[in-house]
DRENKETI-977788 format. One record per residue (C-alpha): residue in one letter; residue number from 1; x, y, z. Coordinates in steps of 0.1 Angstrom, whole numbers, plus 2048, in hexadecimal, padded with zeros to 3 digits. Layout:
BEGIN
@residuo: A, num: NUM, c1: X, c2: Y, c3: Z
...
This chain:
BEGIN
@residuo: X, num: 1, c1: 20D, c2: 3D6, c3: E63
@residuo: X, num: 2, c1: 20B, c2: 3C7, c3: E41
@residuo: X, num: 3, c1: 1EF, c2: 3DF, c3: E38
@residuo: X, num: 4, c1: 1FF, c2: 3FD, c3: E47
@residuo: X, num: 5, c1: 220, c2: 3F5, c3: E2E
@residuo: X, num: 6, c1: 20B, c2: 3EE, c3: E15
@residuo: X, num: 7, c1: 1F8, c2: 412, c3: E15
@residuo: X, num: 8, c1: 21D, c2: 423, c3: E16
@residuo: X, num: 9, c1: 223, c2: 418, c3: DF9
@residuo: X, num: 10, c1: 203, c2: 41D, c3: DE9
@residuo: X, num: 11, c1: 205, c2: 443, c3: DEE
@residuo: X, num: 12, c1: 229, c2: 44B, c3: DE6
@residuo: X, num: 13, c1: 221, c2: 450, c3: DC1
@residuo: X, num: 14, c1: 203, c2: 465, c3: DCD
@residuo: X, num: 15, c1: 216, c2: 47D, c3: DE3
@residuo: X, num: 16, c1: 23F, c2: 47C, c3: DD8
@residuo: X, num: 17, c1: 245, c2: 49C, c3: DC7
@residuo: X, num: 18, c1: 267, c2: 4A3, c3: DB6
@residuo: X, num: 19, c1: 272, c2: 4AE, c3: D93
@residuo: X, num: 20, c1: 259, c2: 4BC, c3: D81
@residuo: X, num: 21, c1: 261, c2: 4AB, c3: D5F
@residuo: X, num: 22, c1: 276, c2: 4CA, c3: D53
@residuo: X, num: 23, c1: 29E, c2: 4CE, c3: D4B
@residuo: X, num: 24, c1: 2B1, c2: 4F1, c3: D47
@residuo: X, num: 25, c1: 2B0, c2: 4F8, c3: D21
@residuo: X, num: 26, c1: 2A7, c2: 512, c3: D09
@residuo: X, num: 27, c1: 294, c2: 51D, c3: CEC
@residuo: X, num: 28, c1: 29B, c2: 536, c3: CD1
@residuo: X, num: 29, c1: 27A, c2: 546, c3: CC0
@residuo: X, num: 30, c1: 276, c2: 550, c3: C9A
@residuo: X, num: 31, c1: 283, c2: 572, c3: C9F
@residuo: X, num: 32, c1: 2A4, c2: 562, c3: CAC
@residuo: X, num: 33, c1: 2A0, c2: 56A, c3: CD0
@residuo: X, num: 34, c1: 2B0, c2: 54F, c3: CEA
@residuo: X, num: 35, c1: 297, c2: 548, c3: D0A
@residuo: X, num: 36, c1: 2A9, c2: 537, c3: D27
@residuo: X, num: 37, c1: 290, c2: 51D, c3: D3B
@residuo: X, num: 38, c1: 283, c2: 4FD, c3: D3F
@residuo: X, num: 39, c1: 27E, c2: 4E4, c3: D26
@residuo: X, num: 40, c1: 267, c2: 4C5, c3: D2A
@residuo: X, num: 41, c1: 27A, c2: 4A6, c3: D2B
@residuo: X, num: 42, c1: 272, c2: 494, c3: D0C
@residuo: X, num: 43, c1: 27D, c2: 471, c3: CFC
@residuo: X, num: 44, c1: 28D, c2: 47C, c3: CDD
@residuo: X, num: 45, c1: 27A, c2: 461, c3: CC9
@residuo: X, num: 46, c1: 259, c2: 476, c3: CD9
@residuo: X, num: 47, c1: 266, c2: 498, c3: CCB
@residuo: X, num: 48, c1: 251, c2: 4A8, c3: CB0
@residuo: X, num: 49, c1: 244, c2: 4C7, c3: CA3
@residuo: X, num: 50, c1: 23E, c2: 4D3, c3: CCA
@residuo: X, num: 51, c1: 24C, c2: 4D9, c3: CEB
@residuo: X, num: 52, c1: 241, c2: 4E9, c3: D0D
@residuo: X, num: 53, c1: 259, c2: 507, c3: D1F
@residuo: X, num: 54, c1: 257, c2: 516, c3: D3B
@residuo: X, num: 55, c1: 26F, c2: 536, c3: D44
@residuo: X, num: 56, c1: 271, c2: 52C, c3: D6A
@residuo: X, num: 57, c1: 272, c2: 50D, c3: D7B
@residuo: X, num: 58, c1: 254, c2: 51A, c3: D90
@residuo: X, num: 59, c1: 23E, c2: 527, c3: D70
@residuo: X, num: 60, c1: 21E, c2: 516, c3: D5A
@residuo: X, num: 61, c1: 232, c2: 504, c3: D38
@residuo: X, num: 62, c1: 225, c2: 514, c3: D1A
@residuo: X, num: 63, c1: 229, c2: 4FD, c3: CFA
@residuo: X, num: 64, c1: 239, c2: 509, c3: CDC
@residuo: X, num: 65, c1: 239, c2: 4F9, c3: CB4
@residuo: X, num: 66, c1: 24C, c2: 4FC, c3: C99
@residuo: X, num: 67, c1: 238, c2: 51B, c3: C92
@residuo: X, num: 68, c1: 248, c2: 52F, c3: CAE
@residuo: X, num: 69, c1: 26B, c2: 526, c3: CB7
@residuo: X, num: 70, c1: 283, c2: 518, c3: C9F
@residuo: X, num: 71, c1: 297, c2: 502, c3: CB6
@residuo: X, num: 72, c1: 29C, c2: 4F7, c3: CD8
@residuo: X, num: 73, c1: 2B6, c2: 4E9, c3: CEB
@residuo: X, num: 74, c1: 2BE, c2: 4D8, c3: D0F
@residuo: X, num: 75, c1: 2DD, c2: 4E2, c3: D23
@residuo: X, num: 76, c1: 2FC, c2: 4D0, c3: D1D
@residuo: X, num: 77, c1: 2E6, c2: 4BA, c3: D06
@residuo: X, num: 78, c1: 2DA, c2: 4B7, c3: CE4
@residuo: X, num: 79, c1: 2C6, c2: 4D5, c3: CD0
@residuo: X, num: 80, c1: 2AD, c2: 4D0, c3: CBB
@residuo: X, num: 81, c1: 2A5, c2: 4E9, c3: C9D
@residuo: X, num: 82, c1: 285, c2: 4EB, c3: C88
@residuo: X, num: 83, c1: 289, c2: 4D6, c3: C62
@residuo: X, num: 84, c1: 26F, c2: 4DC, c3: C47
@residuo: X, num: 85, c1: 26F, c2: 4BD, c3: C2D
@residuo: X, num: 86, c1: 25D, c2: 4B2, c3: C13
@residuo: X, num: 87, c1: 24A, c2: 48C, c3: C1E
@residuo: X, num: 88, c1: 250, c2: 476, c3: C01
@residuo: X, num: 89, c1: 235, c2: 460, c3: C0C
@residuo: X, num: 90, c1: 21C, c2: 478, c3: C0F
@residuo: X, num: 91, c1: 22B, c2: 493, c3: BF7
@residuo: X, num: 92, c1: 223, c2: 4B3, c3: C0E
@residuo: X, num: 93, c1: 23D, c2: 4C5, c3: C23
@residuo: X, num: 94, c1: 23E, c2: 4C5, c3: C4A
@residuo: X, num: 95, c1: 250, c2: 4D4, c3: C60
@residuo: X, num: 96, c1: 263, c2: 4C3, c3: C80
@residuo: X, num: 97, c1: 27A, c2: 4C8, c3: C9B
@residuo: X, num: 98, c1: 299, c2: 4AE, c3: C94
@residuo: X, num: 99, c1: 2B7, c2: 4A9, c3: CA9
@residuo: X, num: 100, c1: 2D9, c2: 4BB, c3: C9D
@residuo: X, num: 101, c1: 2F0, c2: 4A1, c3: C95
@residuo: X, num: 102, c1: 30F, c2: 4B7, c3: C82
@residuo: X, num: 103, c1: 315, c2: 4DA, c3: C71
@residuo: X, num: 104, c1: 326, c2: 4DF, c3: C51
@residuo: X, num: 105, c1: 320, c2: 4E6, c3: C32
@residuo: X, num: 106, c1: 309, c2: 4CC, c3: C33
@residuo: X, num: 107, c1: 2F9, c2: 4C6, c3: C58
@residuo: X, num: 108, c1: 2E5, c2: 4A8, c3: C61
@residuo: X, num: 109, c1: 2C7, c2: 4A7, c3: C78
@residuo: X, num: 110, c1: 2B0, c2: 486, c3: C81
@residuo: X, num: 111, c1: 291, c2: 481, c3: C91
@residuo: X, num: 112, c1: 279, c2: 464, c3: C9A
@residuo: X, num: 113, c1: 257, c2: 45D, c3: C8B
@residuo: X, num: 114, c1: 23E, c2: 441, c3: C98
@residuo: X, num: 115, c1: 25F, c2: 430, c3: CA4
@residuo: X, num: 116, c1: 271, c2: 435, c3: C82
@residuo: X, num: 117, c1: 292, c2: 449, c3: C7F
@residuo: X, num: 118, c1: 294, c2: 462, c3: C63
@residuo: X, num: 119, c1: 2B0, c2: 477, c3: C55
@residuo: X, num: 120, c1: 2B6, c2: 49D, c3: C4A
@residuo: X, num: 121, c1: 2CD, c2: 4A9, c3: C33
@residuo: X, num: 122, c1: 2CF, c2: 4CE, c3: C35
@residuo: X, num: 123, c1: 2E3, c2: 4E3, c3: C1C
@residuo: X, num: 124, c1: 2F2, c2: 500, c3: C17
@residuo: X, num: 125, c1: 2D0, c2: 50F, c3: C05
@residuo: X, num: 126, c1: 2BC, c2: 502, c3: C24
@residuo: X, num: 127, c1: 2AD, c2: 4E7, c3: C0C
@residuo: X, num: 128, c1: 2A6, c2: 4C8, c3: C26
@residuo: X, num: 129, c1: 2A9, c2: 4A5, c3: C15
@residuo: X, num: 130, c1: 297, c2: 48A, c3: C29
@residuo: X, num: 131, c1: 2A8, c2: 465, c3: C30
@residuo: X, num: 132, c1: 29A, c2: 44A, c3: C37
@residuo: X, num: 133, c1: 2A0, c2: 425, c3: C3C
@residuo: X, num: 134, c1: 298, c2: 404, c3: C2B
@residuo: X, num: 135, c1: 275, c2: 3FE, c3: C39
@residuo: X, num: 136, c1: 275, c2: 3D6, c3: C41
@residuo: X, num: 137, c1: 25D, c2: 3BD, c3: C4E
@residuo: X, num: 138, c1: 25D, c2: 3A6, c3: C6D
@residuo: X, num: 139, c1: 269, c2: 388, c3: C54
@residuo: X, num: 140, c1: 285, c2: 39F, c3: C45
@residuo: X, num: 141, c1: 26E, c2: 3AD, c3: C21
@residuo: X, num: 142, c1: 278, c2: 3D2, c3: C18
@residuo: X, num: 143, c1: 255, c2: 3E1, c3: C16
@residuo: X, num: 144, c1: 264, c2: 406, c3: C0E
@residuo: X, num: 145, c1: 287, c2: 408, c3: BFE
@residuo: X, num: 146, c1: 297, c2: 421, c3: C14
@residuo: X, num: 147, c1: 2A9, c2: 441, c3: C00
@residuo: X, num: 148, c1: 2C5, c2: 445, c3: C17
@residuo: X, num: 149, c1: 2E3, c2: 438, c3: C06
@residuo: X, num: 150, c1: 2D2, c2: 448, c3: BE0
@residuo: X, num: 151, c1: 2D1, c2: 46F, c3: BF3
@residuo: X, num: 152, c1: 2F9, c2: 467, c3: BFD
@residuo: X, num: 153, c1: 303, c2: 45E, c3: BDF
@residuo: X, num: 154, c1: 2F2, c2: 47D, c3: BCC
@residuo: X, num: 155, c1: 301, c2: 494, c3: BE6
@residuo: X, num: 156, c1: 328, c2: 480, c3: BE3
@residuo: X, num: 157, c1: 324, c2: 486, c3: BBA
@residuo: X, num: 158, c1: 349, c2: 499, c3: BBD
@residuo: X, num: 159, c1: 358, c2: 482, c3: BD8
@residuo: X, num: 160, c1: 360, c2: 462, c3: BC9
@residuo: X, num: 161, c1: 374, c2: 451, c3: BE5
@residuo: X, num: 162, c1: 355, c2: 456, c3: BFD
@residuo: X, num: 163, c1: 33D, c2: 448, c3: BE6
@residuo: X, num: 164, c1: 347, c2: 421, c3: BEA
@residuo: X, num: 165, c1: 345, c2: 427, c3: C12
@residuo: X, num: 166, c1: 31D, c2: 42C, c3: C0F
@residuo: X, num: 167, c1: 315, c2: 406, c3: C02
@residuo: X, num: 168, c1: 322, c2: 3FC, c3: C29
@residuo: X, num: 169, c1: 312, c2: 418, c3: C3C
@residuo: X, num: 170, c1: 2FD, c2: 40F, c3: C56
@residuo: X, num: 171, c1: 2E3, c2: 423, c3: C60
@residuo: X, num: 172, c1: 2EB, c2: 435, c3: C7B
@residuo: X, num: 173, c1: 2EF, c2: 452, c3: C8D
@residuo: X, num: 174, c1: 317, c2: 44C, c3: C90
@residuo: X, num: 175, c1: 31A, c2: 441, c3: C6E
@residuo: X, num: 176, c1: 305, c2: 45F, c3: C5F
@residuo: X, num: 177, c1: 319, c2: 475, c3: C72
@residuo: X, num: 178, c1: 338, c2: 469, c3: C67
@residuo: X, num: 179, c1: 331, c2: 468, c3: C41
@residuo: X, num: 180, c1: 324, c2: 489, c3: C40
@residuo: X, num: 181, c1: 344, c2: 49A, c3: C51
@residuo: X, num: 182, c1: 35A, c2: 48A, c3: C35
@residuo: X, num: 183, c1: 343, c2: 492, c3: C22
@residuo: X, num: 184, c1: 344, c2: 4B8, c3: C29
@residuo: X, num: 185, c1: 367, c2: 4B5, c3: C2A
@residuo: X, num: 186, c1: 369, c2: 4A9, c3: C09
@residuo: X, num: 187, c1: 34E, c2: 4C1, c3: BF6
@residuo: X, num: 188, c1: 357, c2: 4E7, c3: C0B
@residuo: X, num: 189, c1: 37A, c2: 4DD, c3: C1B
@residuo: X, num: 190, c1: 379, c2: 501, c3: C29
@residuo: X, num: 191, c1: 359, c2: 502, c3: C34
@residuo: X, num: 192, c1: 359, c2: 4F8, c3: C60
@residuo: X, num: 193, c1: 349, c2: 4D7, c3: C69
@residuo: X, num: 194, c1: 344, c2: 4CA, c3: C88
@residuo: X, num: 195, c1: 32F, c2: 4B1, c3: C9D
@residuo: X, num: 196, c1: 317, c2: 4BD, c3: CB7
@residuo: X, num: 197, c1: 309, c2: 4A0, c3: CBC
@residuo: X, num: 198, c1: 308, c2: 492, c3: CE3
@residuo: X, num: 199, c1: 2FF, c2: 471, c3: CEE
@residuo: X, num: 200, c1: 2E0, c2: 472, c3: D04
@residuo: X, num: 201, c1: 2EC, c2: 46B, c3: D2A
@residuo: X, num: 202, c1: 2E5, c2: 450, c3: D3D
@residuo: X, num: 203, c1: 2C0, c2: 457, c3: D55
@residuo: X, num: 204, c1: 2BD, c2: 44A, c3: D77
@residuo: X, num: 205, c1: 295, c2: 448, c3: D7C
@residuo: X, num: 206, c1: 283, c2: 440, c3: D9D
@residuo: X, num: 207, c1: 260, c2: 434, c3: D9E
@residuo: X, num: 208, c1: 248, c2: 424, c3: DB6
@residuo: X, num: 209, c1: 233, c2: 40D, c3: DB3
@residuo: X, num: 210, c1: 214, c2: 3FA, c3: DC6
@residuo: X, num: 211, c1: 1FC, c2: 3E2, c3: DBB
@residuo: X, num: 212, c1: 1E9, c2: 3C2, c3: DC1
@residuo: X, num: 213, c1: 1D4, c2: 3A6, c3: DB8
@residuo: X, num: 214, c1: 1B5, c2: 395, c3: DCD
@residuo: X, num: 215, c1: 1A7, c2: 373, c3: DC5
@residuo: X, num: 216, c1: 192, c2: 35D, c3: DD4
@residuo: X, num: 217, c1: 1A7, c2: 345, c3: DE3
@residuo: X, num: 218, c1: 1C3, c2: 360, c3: DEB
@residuo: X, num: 219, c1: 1D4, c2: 382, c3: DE3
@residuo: X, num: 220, c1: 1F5, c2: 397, c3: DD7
@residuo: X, num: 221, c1: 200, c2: 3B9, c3: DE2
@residuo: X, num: 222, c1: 21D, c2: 3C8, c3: DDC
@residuo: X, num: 223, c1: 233, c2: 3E6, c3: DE2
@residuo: X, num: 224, c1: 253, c2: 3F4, c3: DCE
@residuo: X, num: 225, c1: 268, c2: 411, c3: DCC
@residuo: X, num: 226, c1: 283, c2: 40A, c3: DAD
@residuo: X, num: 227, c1: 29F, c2: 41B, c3: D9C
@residuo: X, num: 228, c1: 2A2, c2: 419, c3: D7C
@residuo: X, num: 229, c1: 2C1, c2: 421, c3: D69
@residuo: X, num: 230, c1: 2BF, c2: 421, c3: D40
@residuo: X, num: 231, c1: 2E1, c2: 42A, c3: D2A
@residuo: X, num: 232, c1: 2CD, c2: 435, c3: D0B
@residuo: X, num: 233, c1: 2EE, c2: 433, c3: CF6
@residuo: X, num: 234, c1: 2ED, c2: 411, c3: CFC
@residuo: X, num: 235, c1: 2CB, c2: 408, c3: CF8
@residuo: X, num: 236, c1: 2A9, c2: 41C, c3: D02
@residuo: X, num: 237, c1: 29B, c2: 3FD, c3: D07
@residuo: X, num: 238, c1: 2AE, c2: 3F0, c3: D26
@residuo: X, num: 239, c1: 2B3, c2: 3F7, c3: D47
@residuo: X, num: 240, c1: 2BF, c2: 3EE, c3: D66
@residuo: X, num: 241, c1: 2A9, c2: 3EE, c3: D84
@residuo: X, num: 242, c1: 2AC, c2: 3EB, c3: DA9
@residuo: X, num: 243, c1: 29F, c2: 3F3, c3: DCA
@residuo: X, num: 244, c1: 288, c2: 3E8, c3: DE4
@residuo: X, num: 245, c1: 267, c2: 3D2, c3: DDF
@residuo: X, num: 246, c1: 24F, c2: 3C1, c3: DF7
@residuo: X, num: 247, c1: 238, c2: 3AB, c3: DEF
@residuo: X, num: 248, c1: 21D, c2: 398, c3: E05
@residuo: X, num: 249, c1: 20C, c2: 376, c3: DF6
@residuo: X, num: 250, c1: 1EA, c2: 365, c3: E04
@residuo: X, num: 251, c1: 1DD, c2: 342, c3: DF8
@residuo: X, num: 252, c1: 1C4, c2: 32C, c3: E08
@residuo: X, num: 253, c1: 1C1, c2: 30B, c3: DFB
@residuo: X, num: 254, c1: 1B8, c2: 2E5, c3: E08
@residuo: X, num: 255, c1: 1D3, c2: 2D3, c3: E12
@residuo: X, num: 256, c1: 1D4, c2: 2AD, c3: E22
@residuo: X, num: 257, c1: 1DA, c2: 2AB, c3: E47
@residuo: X, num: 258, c1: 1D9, c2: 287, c3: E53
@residuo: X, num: 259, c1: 1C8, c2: 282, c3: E34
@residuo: X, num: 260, c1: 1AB, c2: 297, c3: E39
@residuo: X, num: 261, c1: 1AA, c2: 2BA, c3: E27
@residuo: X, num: 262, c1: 1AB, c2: 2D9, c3: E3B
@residuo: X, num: 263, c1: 1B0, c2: 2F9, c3: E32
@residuo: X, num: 264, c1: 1CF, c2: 30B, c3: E36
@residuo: X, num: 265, c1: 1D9, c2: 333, c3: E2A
@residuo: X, num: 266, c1: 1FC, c2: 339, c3: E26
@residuo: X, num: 267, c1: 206, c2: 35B, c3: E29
@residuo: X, num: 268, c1: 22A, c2: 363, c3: E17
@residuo: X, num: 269, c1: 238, c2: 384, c3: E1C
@residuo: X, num: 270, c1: 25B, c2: 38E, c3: E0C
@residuo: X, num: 271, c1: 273, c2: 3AC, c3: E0E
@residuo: X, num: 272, c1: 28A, c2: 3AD, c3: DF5
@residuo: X, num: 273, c1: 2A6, c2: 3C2, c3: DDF
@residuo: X, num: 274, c1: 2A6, c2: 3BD, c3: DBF
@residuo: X, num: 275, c1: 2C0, c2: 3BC, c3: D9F
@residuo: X, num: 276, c1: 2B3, c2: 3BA, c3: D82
@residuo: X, num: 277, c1: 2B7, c2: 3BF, c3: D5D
@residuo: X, num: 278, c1: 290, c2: 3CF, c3: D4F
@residuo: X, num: 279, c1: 28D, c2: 3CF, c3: D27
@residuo: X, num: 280, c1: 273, c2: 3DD, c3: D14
@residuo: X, num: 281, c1: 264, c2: 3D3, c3: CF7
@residuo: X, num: 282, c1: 253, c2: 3F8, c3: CEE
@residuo: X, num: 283, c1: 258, c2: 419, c3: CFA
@residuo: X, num: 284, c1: 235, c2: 428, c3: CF4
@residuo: X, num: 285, c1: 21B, c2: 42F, c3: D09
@residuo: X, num: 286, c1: 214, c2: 407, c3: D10
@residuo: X, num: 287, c1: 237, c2: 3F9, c3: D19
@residuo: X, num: 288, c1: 239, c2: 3D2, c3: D1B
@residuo: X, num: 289, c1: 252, c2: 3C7, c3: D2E
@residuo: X, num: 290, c1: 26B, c2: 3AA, c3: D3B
@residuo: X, num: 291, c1: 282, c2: 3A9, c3: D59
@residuo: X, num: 292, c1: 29C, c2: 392, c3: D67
@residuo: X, num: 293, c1: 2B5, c2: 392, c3: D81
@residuo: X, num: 294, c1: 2BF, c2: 38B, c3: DA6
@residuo: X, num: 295, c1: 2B1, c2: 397, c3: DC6
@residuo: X, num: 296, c1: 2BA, c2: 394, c3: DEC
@residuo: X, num: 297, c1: 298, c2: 389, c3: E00
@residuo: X, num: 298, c1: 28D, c2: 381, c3: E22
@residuo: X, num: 299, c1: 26C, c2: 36C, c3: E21
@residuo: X, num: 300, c1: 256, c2: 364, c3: E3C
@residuo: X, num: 301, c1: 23A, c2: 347, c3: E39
@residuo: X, num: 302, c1: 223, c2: 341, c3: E52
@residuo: X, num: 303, c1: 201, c2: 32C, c3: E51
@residuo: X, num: 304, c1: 20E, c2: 310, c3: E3E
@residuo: X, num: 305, c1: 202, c2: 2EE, c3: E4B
@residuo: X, num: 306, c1: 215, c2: 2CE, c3: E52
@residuo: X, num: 307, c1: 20B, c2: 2AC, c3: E4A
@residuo: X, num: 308, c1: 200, c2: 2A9, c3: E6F
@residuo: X, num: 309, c1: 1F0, c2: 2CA, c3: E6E
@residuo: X, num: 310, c1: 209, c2: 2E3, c3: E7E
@residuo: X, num: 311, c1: 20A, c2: 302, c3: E72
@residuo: X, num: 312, c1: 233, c2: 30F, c3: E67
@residuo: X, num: 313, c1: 23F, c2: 32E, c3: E6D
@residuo: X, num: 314, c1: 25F, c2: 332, c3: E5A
@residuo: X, num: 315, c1: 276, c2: 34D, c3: E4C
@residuo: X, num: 316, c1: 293, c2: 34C, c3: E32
@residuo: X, num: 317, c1: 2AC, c2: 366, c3: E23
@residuo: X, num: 318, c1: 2C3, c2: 364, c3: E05
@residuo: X, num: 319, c1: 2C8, c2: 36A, c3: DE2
@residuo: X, num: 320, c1: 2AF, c2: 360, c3: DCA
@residuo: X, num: 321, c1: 2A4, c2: 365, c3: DA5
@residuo: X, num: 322, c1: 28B, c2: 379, c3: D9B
@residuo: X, num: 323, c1: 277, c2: 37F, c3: D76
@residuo: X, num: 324, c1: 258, c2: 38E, c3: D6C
@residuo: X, num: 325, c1: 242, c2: 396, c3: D4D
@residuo: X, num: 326, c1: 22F, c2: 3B8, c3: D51
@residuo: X, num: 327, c1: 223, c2: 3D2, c3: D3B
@residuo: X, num: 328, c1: 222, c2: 3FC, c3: D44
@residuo: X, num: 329, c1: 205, c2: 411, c3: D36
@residuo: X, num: 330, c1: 20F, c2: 438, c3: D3B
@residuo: X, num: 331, c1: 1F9, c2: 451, c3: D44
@residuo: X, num: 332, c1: 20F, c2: 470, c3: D4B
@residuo: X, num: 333, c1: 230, c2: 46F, c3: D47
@residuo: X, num: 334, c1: 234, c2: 469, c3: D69
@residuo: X, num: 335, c1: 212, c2: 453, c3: D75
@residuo: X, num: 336, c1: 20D, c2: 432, c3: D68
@residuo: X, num: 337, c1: 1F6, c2: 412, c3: D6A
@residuo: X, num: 338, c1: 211, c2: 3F4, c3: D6C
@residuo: X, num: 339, c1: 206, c2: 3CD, c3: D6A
@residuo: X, num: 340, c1: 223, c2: 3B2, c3: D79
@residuo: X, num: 341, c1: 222, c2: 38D, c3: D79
@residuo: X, num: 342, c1: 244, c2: 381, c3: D8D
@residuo: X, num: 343, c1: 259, c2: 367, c3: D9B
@residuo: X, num: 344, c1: 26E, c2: 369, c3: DBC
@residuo: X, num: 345, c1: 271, c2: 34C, c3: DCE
@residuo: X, num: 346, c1: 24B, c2: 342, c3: DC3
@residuo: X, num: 347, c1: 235, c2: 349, c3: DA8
@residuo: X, num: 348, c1: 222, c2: 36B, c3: DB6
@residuo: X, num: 349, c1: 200, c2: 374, c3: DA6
@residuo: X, num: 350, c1: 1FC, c2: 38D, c3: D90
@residuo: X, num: 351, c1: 1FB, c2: 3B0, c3: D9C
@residuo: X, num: 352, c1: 1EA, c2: 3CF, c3: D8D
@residuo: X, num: 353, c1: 1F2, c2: 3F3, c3: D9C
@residuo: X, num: 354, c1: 201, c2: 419, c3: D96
@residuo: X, num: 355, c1: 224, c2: 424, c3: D96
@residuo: X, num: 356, c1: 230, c2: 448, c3: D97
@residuo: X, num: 357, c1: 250, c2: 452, c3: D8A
@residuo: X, num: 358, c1: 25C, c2: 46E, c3: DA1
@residuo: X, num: 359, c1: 27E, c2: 471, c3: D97
């Protein structure tokens, strides 16, 4: 029975099939012609000079650069629109797709590069001034002075009153957007400015998982299919998880039986539905991980040896806490080797397996 439930599990990720990784979108060429399609769904922070289309929901993706379409967008979500900049680091210009933040006489774009956020100006002559950040170290030492607040000022010579706002901006989306609609106002009164910014949705993501552990003296398996819901406006980084987990746990060890030592082999199986709050300390392709929270379990125990040698059978169900250190390494967007040490109700042995997100 155990190893029947066990192989279920195993094979989900190999045989669910749902989305295919796509959302309704669009993409508009250099010749200005709008194609309606699919759009791979993409991390913003991931977004760069590329992105695969497909015209039908059914047809191969083609990928497309900043060479061929000048911008892209998602439906009833953000658009993205090709920047070319000059790298002050590197002194050579590069091209990019970057989010659309606001249009005006000025508009403002950002994008993400090896996890650092990065600012575009864009005026009226289609000149793109690149922002950036204070660049600090772990103990708090600027390494790179960031240009942000020195590109504001140049651009609010004529607007006095804005100009003592910029010591106290923070560098932010919101507070970006903010400065540079007063700031429009303020330089081309007449000129329409407007935010078209939208805050990414919340994503409800379902994945299985299955995976074990075998040691000499005993073994782990385990089986899992979780939700996972993330609130990126919040933070990327969090998410709350739940769903339904099994987990079976085999030691053999000696134990004293009217003082003689006998072997016994406890076998601990649990069903449970977990709560739990997951964080993650990266979001690349290895994602270290720590979870916490509360689950509801029924755990049966059998083997266990008295003192006088009888052998218990015993069940229990209740609430119980639950934690776990574990670390992700992605494959496909979807298929992914996953590692998890956890406590619930005992301390489980580590178990090493693939997940498959399938929704």
């Amino acid at each position: 029975m155990k190893l029947k439930f066990f192989i279920v599990f195993a094979v989900i990720p190999v045989f669910v099939f749902s989305q295919s990784g796509f959302k309704p979108g669009f993409i508009v060429k250099n010749n200005g012609d709008t194609v309606r399609g699919f759009l791979e769904s993409i991390e913003t922070k991931k977004i760069s000079g590329r992105i695969s289309f497909s015209p039908s929901n059914t047809s191969n993706p083609a990928t497309f650069t900043t060479a061929e379409i000048k911008s892209f967008g998602y439906d009833g979500e953000n658009t993205f629109r090709k920047v070319v900049y000059t790298d002050p680091f590197e002194l050579t210009q590069k091209e990019q797709f970057a989010k659309l933040l606001s249009l005006g006489y000025y508009s403002l774009y950002t994008f993400w590069k090896k996890d650092v956020m990065y600012f575009i100006i864009k005026t009226p002559e289609d000149s793109c001034h690149l922002l950036y950040d204070d660049d600090r170290s772990s103990n708090g030492y600027i390494n790179q002075k960031g240009n942000f607040q020195n590109e504001l000022l140049f651009f609010s010579q004529s607007c006095n009153t804005l100009k003592p706002l910029i010591e106290t901006l923070n560098y932010t989306e919101a507070d970006l957007i903010q400065y540079i609609q007063k700031l429009n106002k303020c330089v081309s009164p007449s000129t329409a400015s407007q935010i078209v910014y939208k805050k990414e949705k919340s994503k409800l993501n379902i994945y299985a998982y299955a995976g074990g552990m075998y040691f000499g003296s005993g073994h782990e398996y385990t089986g899992r299919i979780i939700g996972k819901i993330t609130v990126p406006a919040v933070d990327k980084n969090l998410a709350l998880t739940f769903g339904l987990n099994y987990m079976t746990h085999q030691n053999t060890e000696l134990v004293d039986v009217l003082g003689y030592k006998k072997e016994q082999t406890v076998n601990k199986n649990i069903f449970s539905v977990p709560l739990s709050i997951q964080y993650y300390f990266t979001k690349g392709i290895i994602r270290p991980y720590l979870d916490a929270g509360v689950t509801l379990d029924y755990l049966t125990t059998d083997g266990e040896l008295t003192f006088y040698g009888k052998k218990i059978n015993d069940s229990k169900f209740g609430p119980a806490f639950t934690a776990a250190l574990g670390i992700e390494g992605y494959i496909t967007q979807r298929l992914f080797i996953k590692a998890d040490f956890r406590y619930e109700l005992f301390v489980h042995y580590p178990t090493v397996g693939i997940a498959y997100t399938f929704k």
